[in-house]
C-alpha positions as CSV (number, residue, x, y, z in Angstrom):
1,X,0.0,0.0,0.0
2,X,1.9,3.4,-1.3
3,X,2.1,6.0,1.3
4,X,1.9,10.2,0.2
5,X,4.1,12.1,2.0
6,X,3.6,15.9,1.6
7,X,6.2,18.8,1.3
8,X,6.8,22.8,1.5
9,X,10.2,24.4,1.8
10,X,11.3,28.4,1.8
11,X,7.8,30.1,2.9
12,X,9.4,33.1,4.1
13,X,6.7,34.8,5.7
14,X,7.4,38.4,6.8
15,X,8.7,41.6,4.7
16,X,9.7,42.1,1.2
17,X,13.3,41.8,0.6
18,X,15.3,42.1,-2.6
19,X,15.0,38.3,-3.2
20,X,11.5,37.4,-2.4
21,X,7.4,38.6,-1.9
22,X,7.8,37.6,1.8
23,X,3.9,39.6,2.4
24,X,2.4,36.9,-0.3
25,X,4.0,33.8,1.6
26,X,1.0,33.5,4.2
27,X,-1.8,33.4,1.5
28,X,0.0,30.7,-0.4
29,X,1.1,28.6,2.1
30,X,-3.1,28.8,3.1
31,X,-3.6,27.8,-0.5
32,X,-1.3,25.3,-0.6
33,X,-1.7,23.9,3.2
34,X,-5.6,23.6,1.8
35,X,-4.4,21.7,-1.5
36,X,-1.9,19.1,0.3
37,X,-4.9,18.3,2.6
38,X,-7.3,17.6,-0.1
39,X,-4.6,14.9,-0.7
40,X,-4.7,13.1,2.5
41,X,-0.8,12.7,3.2
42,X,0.5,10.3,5.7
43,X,3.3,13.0,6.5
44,X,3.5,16.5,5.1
45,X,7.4,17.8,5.7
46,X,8.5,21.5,5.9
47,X,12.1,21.9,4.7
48,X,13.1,25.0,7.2
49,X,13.1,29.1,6.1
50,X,9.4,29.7,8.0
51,X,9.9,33.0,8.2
52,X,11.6,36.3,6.1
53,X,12.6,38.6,9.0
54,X,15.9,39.1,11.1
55,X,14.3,40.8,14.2
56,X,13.1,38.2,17.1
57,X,10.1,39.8,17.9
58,X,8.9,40.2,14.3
59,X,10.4,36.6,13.8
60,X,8.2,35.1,16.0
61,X,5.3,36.7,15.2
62,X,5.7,35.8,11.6
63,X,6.6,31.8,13.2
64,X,3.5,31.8,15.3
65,X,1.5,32.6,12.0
66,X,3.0,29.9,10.0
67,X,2.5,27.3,12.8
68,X,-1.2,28.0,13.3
69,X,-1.6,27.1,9.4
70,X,0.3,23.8,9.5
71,X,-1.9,22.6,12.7
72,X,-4.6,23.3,11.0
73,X,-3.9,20.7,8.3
74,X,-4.4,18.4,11.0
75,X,-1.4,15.9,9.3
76,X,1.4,14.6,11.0
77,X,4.3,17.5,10.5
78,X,8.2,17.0,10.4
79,X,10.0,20.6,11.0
80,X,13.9,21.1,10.0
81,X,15.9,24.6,10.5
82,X,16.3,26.6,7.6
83,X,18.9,29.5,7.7
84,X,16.2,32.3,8.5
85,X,14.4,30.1,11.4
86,X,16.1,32.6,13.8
87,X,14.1,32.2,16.9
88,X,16.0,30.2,19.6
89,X,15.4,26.5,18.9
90,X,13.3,25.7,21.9
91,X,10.9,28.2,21.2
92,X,10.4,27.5,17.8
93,X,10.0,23.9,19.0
94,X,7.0,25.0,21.2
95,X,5.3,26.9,18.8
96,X,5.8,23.9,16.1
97,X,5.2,21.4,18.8
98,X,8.0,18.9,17.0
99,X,11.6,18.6,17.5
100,X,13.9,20.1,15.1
101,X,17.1,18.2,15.9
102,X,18.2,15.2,13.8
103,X,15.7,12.4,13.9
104,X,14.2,9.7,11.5
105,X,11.3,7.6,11.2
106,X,10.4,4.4,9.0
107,X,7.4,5.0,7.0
108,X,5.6,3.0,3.6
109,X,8.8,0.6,3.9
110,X,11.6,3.6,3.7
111,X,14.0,5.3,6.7
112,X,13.1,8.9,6.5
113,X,16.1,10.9,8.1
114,X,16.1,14.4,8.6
115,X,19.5,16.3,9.0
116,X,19.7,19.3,11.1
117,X,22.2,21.7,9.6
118,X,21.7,25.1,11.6
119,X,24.4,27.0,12.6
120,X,23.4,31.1,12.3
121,X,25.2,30.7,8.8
122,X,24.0,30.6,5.0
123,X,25.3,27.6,4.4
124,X,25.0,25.5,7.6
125,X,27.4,22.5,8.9
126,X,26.9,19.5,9.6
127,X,28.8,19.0,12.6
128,X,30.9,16.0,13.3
129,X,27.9,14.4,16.0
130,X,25.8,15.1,13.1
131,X,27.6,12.9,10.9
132,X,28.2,10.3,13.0
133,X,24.5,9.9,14.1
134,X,23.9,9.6,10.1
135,X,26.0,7.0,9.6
136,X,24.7,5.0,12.9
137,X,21.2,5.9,11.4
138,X,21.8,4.5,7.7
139,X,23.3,1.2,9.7
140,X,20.8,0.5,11.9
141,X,18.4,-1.6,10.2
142,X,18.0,-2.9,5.8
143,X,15.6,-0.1,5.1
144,X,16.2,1.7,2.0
145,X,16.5,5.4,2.8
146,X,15.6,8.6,1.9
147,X,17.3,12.0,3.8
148,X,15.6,15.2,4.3
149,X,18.2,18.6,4.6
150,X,17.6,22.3,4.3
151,X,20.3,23.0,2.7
152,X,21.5,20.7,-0.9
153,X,24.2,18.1,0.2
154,X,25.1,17.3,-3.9
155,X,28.0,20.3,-3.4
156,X,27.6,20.5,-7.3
157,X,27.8,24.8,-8.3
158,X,25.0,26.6,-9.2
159,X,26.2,28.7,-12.0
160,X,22.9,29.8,-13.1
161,X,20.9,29.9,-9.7
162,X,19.8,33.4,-9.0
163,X,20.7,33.2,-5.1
164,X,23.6,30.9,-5.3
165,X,25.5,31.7,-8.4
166,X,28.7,32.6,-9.1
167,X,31.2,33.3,-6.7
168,X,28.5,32.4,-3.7
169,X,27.3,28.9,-5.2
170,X,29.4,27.8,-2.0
171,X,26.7,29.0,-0.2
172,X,23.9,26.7,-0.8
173,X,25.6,23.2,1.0
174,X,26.8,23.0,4.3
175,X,30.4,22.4,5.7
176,X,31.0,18.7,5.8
177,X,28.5,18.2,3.0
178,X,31.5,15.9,1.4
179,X,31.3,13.9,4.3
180,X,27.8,13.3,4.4
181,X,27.7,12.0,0.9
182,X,30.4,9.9,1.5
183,X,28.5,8.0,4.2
184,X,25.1,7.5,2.1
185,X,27.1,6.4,-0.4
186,X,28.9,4.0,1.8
187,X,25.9,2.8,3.6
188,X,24.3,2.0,-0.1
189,X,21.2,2.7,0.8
190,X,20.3,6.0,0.2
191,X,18.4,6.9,-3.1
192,X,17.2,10.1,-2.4
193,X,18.3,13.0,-0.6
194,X,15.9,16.3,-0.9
195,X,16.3,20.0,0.3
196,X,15.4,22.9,-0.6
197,X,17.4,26.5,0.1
198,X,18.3,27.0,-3.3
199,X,14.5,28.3,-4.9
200,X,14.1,26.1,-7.4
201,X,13.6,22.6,-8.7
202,X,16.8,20.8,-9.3
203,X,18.4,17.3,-10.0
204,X,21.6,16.0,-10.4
205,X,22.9,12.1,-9.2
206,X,26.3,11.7,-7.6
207,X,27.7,8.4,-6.7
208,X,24.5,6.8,-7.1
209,X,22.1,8.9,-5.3
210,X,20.0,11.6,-6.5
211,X,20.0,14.8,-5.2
212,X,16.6,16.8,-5.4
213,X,15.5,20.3,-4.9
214,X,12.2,22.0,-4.4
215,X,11.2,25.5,-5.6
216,X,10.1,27.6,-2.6
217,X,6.9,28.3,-1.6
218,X,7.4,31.9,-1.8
219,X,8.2,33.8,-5.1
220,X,11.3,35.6,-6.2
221,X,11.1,39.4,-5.9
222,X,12.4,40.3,-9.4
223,X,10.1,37.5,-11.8
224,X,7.0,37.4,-12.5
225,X,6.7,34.2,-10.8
226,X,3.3,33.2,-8.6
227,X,5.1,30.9,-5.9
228,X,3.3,28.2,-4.3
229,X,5.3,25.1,-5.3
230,X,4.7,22.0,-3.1
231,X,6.1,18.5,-3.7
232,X,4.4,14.8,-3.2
233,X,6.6,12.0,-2.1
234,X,4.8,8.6,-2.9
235,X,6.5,5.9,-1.3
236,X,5.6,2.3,-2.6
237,X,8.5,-0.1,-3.7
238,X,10.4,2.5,-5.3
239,X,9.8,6.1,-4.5
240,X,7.9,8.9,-7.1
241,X,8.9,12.4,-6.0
242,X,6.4,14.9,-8.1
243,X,6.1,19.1,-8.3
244,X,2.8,21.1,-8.2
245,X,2.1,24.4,-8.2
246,X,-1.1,25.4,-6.0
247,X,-4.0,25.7,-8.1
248,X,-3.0,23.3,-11.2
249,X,-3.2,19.9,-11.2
250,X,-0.8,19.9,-13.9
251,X,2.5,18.2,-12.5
252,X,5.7,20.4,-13.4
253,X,8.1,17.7,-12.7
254,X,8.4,13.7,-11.6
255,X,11.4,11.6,-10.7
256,X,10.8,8.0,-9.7
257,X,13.6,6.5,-7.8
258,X,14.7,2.8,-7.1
259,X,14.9,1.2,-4.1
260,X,18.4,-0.2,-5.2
261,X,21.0,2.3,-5.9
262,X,22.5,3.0,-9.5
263,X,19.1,2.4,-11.0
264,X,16.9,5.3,-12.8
């Protein structure tokens, strides 16, 4: 019996800012929040950058609007860190109600793992407690496995990404990101690994694995772009990741992954 799991990344709610409508996040993420429910997920997962705003007490304003949306879903919600999640971890914790820490679950047959990068920085790290926890994770038991990040951990450049590009590209993975691929490749049983940070959809397969990105929720401030991507994980014997943007049922993208490794 295939299992949908549900996911958002980069809502941004809060101000404008050169590089995205952060005042249009909370009426898409509604939208959207409405659409994935329609769906009936088993799990619906939020890849980290809630909120657009630097200042705590806007910050948490802007958190505690986000939260109330997601609980009103009413579906089992996974939470990671993004970059801008500024609010001190507890209290972002309480208003979430869910851990943000590394953590993973076994759900529709697969080991979902979830990789807490937060550090203050851009980029992130994944520290070396981090890592080892990973690789005690991916050993633990025959599942195949999928892993969950904020930030990409492909550490391929982004020449043409319009917040990464260029001389930043190193901005988008975080330190020890060589590392971490070293151990899902090691463990060989990793097919997927999915973030989001970088604003739009992406794909590229190193050493086996593929390495997915999702568009943000929120739209870029100098396009004429209408936001509200979301992305449905169906998890059967192999995995099917597809792309939606709220309001079409038109898919924009699929990728169907083995449970095997080196298989397409």
């Amino acid at each position: 019996m295939s299992l949908t799991v549900a996911l958002v990344t980069d809502v941004h709610h809060g101000s404008d800012s050169r590089y995205v409508k952060g005042t249009l996040a909370l009426p898409l993420l509604e939208k959207v929040l409405e659409e994935i429910a329609g769906r009936r997920p088993a799990l619906l997962i939020d890849l980290g950058d809630r909120v657009n705003d630097s200042a705590l007490d806007t910050a948490r304003a802007a958190l505690a609007e986000v939260a109330d949306l997601f609980r009103q879903v009413q579906v089992p919600s996974v939470h990671l860190l993004g970059n801008n999640d500024v609010t001190a971890r507890g209290e972002q914790e309480a208003v979430l109600g869910a851990p943000l820490g590394n953590r993973s679950l076994a759900l529709g047959g697969w080991r979902l793992v979830f990789l807490d990068a937060f550090d203050g920085s851009v980029e992130g790290v994944l520290t070396p407690r981090t890592l080892e926890w990973l690789e005690r994770t991916l050993t633990a038991d025959d599942l195949p496995a999928i892993v969950f990040s904020h930030q990409p951990l492909d550490g391929k450049p982004l020449p043409d990404n319009p917040f990464f590009g260029g001389d930043s590209y190193h901005q988008a993975h975080p330190r020890g990101h060589e590392k971490a691929r070293a151990i899902m490749q090691r463990s060989k049983k990793v097919a997927l690994a999915l973030s989001g940070h970088a604003h739009w959809n992406h794909r590229v397969t190193v050493g086996g694995v593929h390495y997915l990105t999702l568009a943000a929720l929120v739209p870029y401030a100098r396009e004429e772009d209408e936001g509200g991507s979301y992305g449905l994980l169906t998890l059967d014997d192999d995995a099917l990741f597809e792309v939606y943007r709220c309001g079409s049922r038109q898919r924009r993208s699929q990728v169907v992954v083995k449970r095997q490794r080196n298989q397409t």
